[in-house]
C-alpha positions as CSV (number, residue, x, y, z in Angstrom):
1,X,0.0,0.0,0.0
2,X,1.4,3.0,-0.7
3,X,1.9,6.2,1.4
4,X,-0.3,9.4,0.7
5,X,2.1,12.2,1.1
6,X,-0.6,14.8,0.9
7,X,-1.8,13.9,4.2
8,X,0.7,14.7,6.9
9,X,1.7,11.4,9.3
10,X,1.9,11.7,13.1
11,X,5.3,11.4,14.3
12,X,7.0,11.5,17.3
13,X,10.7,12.0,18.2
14,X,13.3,12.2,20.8
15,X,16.2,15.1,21.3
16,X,19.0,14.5,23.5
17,X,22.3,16.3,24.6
18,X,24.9,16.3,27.5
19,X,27.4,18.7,26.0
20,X,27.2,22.7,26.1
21,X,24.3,24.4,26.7
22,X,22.0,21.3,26.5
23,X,18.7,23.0,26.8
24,X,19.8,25.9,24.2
25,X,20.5,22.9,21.7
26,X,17.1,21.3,22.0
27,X,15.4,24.7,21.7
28,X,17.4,25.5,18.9
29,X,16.9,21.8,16.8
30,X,13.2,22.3,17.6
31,X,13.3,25.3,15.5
32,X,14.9,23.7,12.4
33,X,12.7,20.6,12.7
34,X,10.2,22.9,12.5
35,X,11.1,25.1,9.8
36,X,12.2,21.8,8.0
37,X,9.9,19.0,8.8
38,X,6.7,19.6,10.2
39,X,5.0,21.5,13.0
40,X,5.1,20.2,16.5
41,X,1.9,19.6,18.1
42,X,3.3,18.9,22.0
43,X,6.0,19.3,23.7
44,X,7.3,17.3,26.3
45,X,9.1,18.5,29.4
46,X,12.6,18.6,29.9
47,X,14.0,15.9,31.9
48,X,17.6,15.2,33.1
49,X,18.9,11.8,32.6
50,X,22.0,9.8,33.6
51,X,23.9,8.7,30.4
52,X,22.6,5.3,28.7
53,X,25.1,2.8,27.9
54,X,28.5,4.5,28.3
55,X,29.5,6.3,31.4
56,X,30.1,10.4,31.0
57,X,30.3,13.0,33.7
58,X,27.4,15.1,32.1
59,X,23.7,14.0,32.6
60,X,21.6,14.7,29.3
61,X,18.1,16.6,28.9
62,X,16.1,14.5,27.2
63,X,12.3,15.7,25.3
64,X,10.1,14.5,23.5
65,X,8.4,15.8,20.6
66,X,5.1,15.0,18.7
67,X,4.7,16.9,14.8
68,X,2.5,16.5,11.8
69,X,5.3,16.2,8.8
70,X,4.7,15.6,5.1
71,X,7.8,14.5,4.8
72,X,8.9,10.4,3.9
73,X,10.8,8.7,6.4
74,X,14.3,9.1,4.3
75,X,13.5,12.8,4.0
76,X,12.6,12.9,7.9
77,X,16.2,11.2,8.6
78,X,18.1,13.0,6.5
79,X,17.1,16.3,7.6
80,X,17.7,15.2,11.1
81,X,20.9,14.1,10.8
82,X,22.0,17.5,8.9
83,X,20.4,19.4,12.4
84,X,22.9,17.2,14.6
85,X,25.4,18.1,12.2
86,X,24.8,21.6,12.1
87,X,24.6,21.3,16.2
88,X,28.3,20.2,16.1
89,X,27.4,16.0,16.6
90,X,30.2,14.4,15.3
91,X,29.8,10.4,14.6
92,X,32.9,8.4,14.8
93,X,32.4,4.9,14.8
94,X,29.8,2.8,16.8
95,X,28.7,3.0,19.7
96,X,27.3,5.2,22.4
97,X,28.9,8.9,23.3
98,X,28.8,12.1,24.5
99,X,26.9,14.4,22.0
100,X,25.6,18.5,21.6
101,X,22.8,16.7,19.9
102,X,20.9,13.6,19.0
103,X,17.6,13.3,17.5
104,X,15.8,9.7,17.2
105,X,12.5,8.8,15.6
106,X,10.6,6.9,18.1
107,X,7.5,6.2,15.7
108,X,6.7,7.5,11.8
109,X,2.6,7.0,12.5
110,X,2.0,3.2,12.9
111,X,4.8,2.3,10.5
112,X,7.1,-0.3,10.8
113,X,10.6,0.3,8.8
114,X,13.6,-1.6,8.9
115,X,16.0,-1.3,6.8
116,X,19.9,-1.1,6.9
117,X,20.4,3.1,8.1
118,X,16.3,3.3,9.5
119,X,14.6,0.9,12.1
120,X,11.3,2.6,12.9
121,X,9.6,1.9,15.7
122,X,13.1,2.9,17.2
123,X,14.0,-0.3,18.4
124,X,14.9,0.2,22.1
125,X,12.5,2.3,22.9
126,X,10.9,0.1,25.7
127,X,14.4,-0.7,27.1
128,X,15.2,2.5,27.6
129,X,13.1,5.1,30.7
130,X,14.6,8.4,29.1
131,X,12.7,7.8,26.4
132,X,9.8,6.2,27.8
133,X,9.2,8.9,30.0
134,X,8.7,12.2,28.4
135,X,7.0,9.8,25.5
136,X,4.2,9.5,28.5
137,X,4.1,12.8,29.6
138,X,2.7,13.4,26.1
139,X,1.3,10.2,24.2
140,X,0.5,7.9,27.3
141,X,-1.8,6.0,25.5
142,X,-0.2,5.9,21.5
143,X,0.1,1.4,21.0
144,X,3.7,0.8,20.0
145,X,3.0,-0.6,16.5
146,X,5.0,-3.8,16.9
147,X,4.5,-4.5,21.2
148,X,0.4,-3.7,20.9
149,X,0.6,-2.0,24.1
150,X,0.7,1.7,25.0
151,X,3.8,4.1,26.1
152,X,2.1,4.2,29.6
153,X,2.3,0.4,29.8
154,X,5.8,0.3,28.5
155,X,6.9,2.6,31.0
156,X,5.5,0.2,33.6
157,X,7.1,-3.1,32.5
158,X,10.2,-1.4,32.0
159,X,13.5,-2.8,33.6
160,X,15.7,-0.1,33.5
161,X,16.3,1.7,36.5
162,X,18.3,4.7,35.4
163,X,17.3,7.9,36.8
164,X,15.2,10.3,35.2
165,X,14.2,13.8,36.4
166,X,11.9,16.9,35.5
167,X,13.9,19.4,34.5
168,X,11.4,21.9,33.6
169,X,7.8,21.2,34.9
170,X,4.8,21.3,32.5
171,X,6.8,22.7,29.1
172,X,3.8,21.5,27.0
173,X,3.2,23.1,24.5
174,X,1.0,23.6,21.6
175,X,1.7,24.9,18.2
């Protein structure tokens, strides 16, 4: 079945930094996702979180975002990737670092991709409490595509225990 690119798709994605001013590079990435990609309907909060799979002295702020975007999948990535790399992320190799910015997308509507450079739903998303919990703050009750169970209830069977905090309290926003 083929997509109908007149009609914008529900998407929802994930910024994260723990270098410089970490809050001034998520405000700033929201603004060229914007202006490139689609208009955000809700904002999560900001919320601190210890570093996920590698051990670094700076926490990250962590948000999630929800936008209406015309654009394909490919398109979606590619602009992403040119907003880390405008926000100074540097990629060198495999695995995790340190980054000014990272952008993932957690969910292209109900979509399931998987392909060598694009894995959609993002595939740790229900391993991982920094993402699951500013995804619940705004889409509690969106059914992961693949699991058939909603954020909430992935945030309730999840088994990581790393710590997450409210940086900045009710930042919802709508557009």
């Amino acid at each position: 079945m083929s997509k109908n690119w007149q009609e914008p798709e529900t998407v929802y994605l994930l910024f994260g930094s723990n270098l410089g001013d970490r809050a001034a590079n998520i405000a700033k990435a929201l603004v060229k996702v914007r202006e490139r990609t689609g208009v955000p309907f809700i904002v999560s909060s900001l919320y601190e979180t210890e570093p996920w799979g590698f051990m670094h002295e700076n926490s990250f702020l962590n948000q999630a975002v929800g936008l209406h975007t015309h654009a394909s999948p490919h398109t979606l990535l590619k602009e992403i990737l040119t907003i880390e790399q405008e926000s100074g992320r540097i990629r060198e190799g495999k695995g995790y670092a340190a980054r000014s910015l990272d952008i993932d997308i957690l969910f292209y509507g109900r979509d399931v991709i998987n392909l060598n450079n694009l894995v959609i739903p993002h595939p740790r998303i229900c391993e991982r409490r920094f993402v699951l919990v500013p995804l619940d703050e705004i889409a509690p009750d969106f059914i992961h595509p693949v699991r058939n169970k909603s954020i909430h209830d992935l945030l309730k069977e999840c088994e990581d225990r790393s710590w997450v905090r409210n940086f900045s309290e009710g930042r919802q926003i709508l557009f």
